[in-house]
C-alpha positions as a Markdown table, in Angstrom:
| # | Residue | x | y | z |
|---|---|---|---|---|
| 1 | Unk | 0.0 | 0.0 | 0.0 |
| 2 | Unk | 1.7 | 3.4 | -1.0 |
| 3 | Unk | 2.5 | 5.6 | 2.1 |
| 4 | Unk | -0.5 | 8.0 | 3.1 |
| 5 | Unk | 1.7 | 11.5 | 2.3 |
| 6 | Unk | 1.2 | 14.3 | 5.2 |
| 7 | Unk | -1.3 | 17.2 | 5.3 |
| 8 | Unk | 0.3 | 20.6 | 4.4 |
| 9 | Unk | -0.3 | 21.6 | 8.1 |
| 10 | Unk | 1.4 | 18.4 | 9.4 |
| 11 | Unk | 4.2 | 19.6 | 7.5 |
| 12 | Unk | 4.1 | 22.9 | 8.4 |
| 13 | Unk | 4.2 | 21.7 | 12.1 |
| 14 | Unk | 7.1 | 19.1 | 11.6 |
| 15 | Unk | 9.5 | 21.6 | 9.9 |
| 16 | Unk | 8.6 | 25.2 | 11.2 |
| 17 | Unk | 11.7 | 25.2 | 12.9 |
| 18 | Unk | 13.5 | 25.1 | 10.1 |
| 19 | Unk | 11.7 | 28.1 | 8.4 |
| 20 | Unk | 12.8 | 31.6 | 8.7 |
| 21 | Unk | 11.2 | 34.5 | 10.2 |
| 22 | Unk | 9.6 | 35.6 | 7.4 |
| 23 | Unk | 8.6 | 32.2 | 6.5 |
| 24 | Unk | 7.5 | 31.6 | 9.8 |
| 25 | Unk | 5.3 | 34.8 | 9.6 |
| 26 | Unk | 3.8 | 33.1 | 6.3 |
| 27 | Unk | 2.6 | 30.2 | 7.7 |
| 28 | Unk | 1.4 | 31.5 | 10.7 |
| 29 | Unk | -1.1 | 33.4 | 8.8 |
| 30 | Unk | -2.4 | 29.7 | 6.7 |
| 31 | Unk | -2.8 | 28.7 | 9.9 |
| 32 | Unk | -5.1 | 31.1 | 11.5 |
| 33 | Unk | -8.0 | 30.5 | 8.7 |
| 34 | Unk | -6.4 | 26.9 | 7.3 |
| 35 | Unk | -7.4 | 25.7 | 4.5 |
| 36 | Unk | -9.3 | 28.4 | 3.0 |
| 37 | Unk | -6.2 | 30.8 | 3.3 |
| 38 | Unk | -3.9 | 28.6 | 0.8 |
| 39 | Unk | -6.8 | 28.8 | -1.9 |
| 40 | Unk | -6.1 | 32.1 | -3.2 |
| 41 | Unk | -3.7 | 33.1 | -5.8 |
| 42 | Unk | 0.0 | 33.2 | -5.0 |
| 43 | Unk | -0.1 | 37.3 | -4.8 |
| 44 | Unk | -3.3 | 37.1 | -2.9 |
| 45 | Unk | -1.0 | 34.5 | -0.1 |
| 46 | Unk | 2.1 | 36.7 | -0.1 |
| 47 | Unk | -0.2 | 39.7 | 0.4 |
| 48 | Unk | -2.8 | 38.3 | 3.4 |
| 49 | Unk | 1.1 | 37.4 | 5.0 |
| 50 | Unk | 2.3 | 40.7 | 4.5 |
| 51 | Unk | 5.4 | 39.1 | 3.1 |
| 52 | Unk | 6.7 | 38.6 | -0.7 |
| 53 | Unk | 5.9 | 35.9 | -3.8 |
| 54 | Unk | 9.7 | 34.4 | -3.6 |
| 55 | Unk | 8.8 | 33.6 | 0.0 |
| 56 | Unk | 5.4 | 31.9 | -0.9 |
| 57 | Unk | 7.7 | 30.0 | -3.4 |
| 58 | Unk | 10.3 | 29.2 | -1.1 |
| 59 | Unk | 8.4 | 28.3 | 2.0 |
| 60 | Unk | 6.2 | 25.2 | -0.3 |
| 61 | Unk | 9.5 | 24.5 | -1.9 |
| 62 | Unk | 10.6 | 23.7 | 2.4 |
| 63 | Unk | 7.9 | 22.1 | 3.2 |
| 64 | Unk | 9.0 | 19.6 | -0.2 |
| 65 | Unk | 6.7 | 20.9 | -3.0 |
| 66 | Unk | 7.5 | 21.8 | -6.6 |
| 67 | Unk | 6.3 | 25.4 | -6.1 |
| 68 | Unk | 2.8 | 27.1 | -4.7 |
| 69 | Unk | 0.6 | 25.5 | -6.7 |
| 70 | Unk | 2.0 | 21.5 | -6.1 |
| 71 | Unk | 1.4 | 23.0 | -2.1 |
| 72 | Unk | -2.2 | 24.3 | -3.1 |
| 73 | Unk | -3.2 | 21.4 | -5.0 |
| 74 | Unk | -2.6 | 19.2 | -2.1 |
| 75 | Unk | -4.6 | 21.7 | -0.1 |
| 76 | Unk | -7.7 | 21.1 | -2.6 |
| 77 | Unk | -6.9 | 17.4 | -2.6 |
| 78 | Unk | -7.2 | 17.3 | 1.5 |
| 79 | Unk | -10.6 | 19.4 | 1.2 |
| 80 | Unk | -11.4 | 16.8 | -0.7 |
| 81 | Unk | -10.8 | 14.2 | 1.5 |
| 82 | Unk | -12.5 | 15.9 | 4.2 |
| 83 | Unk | -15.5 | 16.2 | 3.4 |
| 84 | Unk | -15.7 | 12.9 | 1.2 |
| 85 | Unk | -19.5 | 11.2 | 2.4 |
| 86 | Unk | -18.9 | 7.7 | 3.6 |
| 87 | Unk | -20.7 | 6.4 | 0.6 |
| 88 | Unk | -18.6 | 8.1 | -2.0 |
| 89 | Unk | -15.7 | 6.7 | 0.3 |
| 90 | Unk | -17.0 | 3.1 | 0.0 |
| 91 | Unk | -17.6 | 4.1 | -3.8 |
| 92 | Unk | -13.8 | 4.9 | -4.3 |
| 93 | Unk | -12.7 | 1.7 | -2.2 |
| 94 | Unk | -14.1 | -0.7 | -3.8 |
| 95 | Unk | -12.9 | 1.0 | -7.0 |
| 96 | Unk | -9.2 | 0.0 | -6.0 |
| 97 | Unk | -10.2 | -3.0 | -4.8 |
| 98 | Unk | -8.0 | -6.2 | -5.4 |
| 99 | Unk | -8.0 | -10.2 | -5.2 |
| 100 | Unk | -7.0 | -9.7 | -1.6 |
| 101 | Unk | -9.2 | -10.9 | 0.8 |
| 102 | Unk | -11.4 | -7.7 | 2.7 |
| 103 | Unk | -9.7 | -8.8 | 6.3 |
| 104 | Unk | -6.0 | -8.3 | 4.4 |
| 105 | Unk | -6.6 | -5.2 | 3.1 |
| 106 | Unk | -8.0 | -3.8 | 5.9 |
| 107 | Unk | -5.2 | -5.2 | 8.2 |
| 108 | Unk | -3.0 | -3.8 | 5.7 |
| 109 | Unk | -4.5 | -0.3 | 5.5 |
| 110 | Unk | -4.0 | -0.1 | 9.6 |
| 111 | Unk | -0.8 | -0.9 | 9.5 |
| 112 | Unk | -0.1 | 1.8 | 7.6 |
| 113 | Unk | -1.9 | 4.3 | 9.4 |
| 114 | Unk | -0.4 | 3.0 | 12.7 |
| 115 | Unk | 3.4 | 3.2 | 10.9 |
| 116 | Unk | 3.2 | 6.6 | 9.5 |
| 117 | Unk | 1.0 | 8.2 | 12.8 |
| 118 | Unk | 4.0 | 6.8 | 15.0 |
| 119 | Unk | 6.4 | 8.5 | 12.2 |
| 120 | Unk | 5.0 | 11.9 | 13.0 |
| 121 | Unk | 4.4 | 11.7 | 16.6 |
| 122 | Unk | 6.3 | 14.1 | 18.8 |
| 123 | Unk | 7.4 | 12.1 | 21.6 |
| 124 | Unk | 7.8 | 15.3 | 23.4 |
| 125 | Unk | 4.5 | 16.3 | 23.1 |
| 126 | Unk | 3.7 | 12.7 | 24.4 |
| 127 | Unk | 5.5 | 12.9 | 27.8 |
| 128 | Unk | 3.6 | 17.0 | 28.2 |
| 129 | Unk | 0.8 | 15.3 | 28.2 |
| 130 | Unk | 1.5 | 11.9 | 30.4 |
| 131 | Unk | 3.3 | 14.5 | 32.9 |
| 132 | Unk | -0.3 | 16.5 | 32.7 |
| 133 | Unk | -2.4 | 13.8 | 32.6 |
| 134 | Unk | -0.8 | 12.0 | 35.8 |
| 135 | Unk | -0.9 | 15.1 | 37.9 |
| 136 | Unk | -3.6 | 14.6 | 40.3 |
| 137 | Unk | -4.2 | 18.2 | 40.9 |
| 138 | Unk | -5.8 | 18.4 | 37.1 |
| 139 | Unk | -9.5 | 17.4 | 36.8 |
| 140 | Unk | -9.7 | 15.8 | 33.6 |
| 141 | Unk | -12.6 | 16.2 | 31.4 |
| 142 | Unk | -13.5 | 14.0 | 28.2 |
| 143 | Unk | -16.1 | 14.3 | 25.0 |
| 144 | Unk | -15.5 | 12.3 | 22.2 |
| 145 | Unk | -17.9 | 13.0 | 19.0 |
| 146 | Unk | -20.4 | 10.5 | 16.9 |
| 147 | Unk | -18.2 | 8.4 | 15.7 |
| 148 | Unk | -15.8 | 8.8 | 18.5 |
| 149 | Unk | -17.8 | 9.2 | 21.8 |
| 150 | Unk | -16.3 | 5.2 | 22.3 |
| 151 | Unk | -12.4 | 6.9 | 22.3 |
| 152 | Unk | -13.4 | 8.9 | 25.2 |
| 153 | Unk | -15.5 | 6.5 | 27.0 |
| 154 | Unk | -12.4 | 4.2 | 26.8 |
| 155 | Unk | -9.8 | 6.6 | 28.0 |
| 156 | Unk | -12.3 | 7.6 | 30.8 |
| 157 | Unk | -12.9 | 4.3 | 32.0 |
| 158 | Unk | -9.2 | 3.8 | 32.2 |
| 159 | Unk | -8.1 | 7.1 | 33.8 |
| 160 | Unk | -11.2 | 6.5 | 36.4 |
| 161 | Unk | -9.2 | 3.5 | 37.6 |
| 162 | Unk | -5.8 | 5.2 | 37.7 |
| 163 | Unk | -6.7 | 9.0 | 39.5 |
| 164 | Unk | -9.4 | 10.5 | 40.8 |
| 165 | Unk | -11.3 | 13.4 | 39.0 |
| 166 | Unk | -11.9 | 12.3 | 35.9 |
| 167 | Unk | -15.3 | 13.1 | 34.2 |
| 168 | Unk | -16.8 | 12.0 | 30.8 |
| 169 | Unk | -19.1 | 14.9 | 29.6 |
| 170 | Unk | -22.9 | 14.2 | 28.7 |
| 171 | Unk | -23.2 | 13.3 | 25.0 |
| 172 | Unk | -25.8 | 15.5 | 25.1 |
| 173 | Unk | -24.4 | 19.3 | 24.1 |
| 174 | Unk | -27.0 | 20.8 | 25.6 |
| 175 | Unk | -26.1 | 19.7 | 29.2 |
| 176 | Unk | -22.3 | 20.9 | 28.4 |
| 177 | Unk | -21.7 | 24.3 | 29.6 |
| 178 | Unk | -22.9 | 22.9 | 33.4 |
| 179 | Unk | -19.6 | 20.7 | 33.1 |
| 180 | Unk | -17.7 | 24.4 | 31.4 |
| 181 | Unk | -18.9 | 25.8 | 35.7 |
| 182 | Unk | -16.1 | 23.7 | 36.8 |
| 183 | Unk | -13.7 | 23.8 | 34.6 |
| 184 | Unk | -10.8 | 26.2 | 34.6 |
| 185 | Unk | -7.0 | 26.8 | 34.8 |
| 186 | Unk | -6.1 | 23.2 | 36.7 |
| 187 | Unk | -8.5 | 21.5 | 34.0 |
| 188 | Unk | -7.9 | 19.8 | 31.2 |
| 189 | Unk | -9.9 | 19.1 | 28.0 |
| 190 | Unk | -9.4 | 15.8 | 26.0 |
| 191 | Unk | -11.3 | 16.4 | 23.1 |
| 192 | Unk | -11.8 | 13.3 | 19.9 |
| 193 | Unk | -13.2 | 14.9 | 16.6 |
| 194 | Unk | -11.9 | 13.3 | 13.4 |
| 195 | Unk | -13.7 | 14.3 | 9.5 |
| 196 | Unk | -16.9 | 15.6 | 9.3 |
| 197 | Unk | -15.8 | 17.8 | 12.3 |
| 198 | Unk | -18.3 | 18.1 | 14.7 |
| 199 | Unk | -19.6 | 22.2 | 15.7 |
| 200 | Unk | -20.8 | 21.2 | 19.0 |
| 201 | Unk | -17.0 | 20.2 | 19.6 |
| 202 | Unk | -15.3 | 23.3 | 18.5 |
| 203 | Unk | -17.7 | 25.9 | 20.4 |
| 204 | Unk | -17.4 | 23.5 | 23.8 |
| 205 | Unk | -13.4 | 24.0 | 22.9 |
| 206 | Unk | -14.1 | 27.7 | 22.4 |
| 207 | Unk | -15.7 | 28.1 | 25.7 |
| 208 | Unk | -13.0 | 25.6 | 27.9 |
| 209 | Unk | -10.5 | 27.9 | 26.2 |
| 210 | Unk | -12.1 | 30.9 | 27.2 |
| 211 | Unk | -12.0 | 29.3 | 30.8 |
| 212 | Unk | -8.1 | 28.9 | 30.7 |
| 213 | Unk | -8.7 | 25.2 | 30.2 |
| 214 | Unk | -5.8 | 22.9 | 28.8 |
| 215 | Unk | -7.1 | 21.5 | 25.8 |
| 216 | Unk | -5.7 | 18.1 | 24.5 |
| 217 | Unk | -6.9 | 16.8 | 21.2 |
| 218 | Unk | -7.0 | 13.3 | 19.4 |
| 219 | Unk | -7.7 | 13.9 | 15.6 |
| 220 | Unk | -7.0 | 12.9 | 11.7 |
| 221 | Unk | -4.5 | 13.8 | 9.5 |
| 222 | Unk | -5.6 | 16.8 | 8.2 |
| 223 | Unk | -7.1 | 18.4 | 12.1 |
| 224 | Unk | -9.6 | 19.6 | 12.9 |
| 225 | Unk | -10.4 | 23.0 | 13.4 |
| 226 | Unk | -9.9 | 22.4 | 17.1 |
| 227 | Unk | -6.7 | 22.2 | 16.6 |
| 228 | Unk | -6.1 | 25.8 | 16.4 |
| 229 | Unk | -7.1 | 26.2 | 20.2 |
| 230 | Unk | -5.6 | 22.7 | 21.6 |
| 231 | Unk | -1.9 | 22.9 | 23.9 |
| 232 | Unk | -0.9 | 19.7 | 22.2 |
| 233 | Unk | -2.4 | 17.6 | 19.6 |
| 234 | Unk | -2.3 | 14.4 | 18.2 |
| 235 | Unk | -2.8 | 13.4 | 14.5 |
| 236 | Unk | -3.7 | 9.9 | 13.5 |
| 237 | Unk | -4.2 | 8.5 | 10.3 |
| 238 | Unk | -8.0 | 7.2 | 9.7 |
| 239 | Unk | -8.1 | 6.6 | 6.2 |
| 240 | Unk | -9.3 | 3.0 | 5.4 |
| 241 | Unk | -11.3 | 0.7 | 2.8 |
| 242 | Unk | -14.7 | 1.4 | 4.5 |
| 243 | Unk | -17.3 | 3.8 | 4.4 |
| 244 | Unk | -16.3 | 4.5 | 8.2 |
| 245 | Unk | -12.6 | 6.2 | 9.3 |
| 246 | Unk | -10.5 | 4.0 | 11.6 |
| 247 | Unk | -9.7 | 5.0 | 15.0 |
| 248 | Unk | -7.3 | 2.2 | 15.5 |
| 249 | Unk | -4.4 | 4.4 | 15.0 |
| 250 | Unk | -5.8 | 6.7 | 18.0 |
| 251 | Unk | -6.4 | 4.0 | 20.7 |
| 252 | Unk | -3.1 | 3.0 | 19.8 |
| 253 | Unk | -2.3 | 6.2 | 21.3 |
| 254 | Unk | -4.5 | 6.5 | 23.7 |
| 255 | Unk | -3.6 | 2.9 | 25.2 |
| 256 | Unk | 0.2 | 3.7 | 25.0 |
| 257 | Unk | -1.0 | 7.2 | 27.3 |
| 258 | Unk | -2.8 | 5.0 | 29.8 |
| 259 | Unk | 0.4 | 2.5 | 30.5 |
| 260 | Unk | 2.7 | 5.5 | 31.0 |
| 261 | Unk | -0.3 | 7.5 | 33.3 |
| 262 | Unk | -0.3 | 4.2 | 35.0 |
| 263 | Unk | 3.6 | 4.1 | 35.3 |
| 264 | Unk | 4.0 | 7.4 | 36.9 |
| 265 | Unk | 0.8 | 7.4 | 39.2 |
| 266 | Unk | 1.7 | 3.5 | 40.1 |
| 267 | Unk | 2.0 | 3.5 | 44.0 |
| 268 | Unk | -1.6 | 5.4 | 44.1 |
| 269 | Unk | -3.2 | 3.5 | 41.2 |
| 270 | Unk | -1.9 | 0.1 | 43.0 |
| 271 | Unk | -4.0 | 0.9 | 46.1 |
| 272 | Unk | -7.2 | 2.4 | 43.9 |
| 273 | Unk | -6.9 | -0.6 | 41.9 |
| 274 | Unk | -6.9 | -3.5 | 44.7 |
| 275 | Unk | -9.5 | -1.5 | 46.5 |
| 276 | Unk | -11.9 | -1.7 | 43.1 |
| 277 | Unk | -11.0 | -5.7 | 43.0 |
| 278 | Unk | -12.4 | -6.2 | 46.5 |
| 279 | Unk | -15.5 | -4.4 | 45.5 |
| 280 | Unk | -15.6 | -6.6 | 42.6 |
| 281 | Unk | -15.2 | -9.8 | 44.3 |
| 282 | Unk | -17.7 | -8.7 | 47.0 |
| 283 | Unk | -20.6 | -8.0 | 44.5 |
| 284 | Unk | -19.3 | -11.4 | 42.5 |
| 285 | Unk | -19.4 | -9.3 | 39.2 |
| 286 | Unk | -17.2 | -11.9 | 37.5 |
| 287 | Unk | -16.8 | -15.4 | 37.4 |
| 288 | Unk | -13.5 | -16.0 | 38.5 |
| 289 | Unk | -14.0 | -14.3 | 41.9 |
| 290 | Unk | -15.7 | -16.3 | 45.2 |
């Protein structure tokens, strides 16, 4: 399976440090309104940036295109992919189907995503968040989207075991903003929104932001507009031969979290976790315990 290629804002992220001021001053202002902002002409780009046409060229050049439009046409392609409906997405599958057998070539498309997520994970931006996630002083608040409200649950369930204060948000939006009364600089915000972003997500971001809230998000490839207001961010690769995305790229993540939360909380997890197995055995919610 050919390798899924980055997003232009994954590459922007990877190599800003390599970028000049100037250059840095160009992509700062994609960011702010991506991807709309990289769909005008190359005078119109240089201009919204304040900053000149050679450094338009030269920045897509660093970020390893031909020229502006090689960067912009992969711009228009991920717009593409965006908003792709699941059937056209099953549509296009099946049109590059082959002989293989539909458990291979989805095991296949996984692998993938699971190589090239790990390829562009920041490690640092790994250990921020254990180190945040572990400190017990931090309520931590989850909301996963339709597709993945199961992410969260998962990553709740776990943390639930490991700390205290830990709370998994309504999935109805409407009850949101009585969690938002809580929250504020000691909380933290893990957020799941993949394609087909979700605008109940991004305002609940909008207003945990406006309460000085960390915000930690698990998205795609190409990020949701969350991103913009997260403190770290993780990008996943979702793509597969379904009419659904994958999230098997982000619980690899997620799972990888919980064993180093786990690690670094262990002597007070140890006691939280024998004390929930004696309430297990005394209720006899399992079989194995008398």
């Amino acid at each position: 399976m050919a390798e899924t290629l980055p997003s232009v804002k994954m590459r922007i992220q990877e190599r800003m440090e390599t970028l000049t001021p100037s250059e840095r001053q160009l992509v700062g202002a994609l960011l702010q309104d991506y991807p709309v902002s990289g769909l005008g002409s190359i005078t119109e780009v240089a201009r919204l940036a304040n900053v000149s046409t050679p450094t338009v060229i030269r920045t897509a050049r660093k970020l390893g295109f031909e020229g502006f439009p090689d960067m912009q046409g992969a711009i228009r392609d991920e717009i593409a992919a965006q908003i792709r409906e699941p059937i056209s997405r099953r549509d296009a599958g099946r049109a590059n189907t082959s002989d293989e057998h539909t458990l291979n070539q989805f095991a296949d498309a996984v692998s993938s995503n699971i190589h090239n997520t790990l390829q562009r994970l920041n490690p640092d931006v790994f250990d921020a968040v254990v180190k945040i996630l572990a400190d017990p002083k931090r309520h931590i608040y989850l909301a996963g989207g339709r597709i993945t409200r199961s992410n969260a649950d998962y990553f709740f369930n776990h943390l639930q075991i490991i700390r205290p204060n830990v709370t998994l948000l309504s999935q109805t939006p409407n009850v949101w903003p009585q969690y938002l009364l809580d929250m504020g600089r000691k909380s933290v915000l893990i957020l799941f929104d993949i394609r087909r972003y979700e605008t109940d997500m991004a305002r609940l971001a909008r207003l945990a932001r406006d309460r000085d809230c960390t915000i930690v998000l698990f998205t795609d490839q190409w990020g949701s507009p969350i991103s913009r207001l997260a403190d770290h961010c993780f990008h996943a690769l979702v793509e597969a031969p379904s009419s659904w995305d994958s999230t098997v790229a982000i619980m690899l993540i997620v799972e990888a979290l919980i064993a180093d939360i786990q690690a670094a909380r262990w002597e007070d997890s140890k006691g939280r976790i024998e004390e929930l197995e004696s309430m297990f055995g005394k209720t006899k919610l399992f079989r194995n315990q008398g």
